[in-house]
N, C-alpha and C positions, 0 to 999 in steps of 0.2 A: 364748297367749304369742306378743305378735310379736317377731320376730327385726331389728333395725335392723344396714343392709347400708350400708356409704358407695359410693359411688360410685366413688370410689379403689380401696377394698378390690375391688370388683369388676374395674375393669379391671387391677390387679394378678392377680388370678385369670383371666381372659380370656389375660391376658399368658404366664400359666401352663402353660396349656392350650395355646397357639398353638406355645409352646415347644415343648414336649413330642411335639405333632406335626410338628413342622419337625425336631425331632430323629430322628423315625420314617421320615420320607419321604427324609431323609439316606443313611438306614441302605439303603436300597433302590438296587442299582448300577444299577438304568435310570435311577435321578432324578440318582445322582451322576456316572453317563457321559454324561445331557443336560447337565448344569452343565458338565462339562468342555468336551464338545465349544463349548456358546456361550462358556465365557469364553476358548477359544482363537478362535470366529469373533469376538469383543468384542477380543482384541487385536489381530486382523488388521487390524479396523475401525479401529483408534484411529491405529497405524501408517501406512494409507494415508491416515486422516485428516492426522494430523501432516505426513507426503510433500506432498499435495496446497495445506495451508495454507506449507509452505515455499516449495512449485512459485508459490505467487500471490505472496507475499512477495517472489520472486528476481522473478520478470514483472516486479510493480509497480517493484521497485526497481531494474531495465531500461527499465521506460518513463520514470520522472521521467530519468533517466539519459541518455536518449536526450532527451526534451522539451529538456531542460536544453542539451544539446547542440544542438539544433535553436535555441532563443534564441538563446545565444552567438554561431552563427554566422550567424545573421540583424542580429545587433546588429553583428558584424565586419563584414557586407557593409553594412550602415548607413552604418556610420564611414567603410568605403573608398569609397561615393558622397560622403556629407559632404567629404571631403578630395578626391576628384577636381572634384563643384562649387566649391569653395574654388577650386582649382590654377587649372581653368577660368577663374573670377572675377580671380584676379589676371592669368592672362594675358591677360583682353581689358581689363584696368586699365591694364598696361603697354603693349599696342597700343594702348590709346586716347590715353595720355600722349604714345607717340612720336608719333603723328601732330597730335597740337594743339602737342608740340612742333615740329614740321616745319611745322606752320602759320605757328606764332609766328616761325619764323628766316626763312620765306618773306616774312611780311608785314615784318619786321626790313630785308631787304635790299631790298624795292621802296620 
């Protein structure tokens, strides 16, 4: 007489079994004071985790902060050359006008 076993039926059985001693090792206060003691070093962990991912967060978002600021006022000192070359240019536009002016009145009266 062969006995037909599915493969289901077995790892339901397996699953059984595994219980049943997971529930025994429970029962034992050296396995339930190792559980504790890690899931309080597991919260400690997650905590300074979380700490550390904020501490990179606030960094990063100090550095673009400061980049940002670092453009700006490169672009600022940009503009204030741009406009002193301008100033510059029109000033030697108007020296050069009055004197081809001064030319023109000089050659006028000879």
């Amino acid at each position: 007489m062969h006995i037909v076993i599915s493969v289901f039926n077995l790892a339901a059985e397996k699953l059984k079994v595994l219980r049943a001693l997971c529930g025994q090792l429970l029962t034992l206060v050296s396995t339930r004071n190792f559980i504790e003691d890690n899931v309080e070093i597991l919260k400690q962990a997650r905590q300074e985790f979380r700490e550390l991912k904020a501490e990179q967060h606030r960094r990063g978002r100090e550095e673009a902060a400061a980049r940002y600021r670092k453009r700006k006022e490169e672009r600022l000192r940009e503009q204030e050359q741009r406009f002193k070359d301008r100033h510059d240019r029109i000033k030697e536009e108007q020296r050069n006008s009055k004197r081809d002016s001064v030319y023109v009145f000089s050659d006028c009266l000879l």
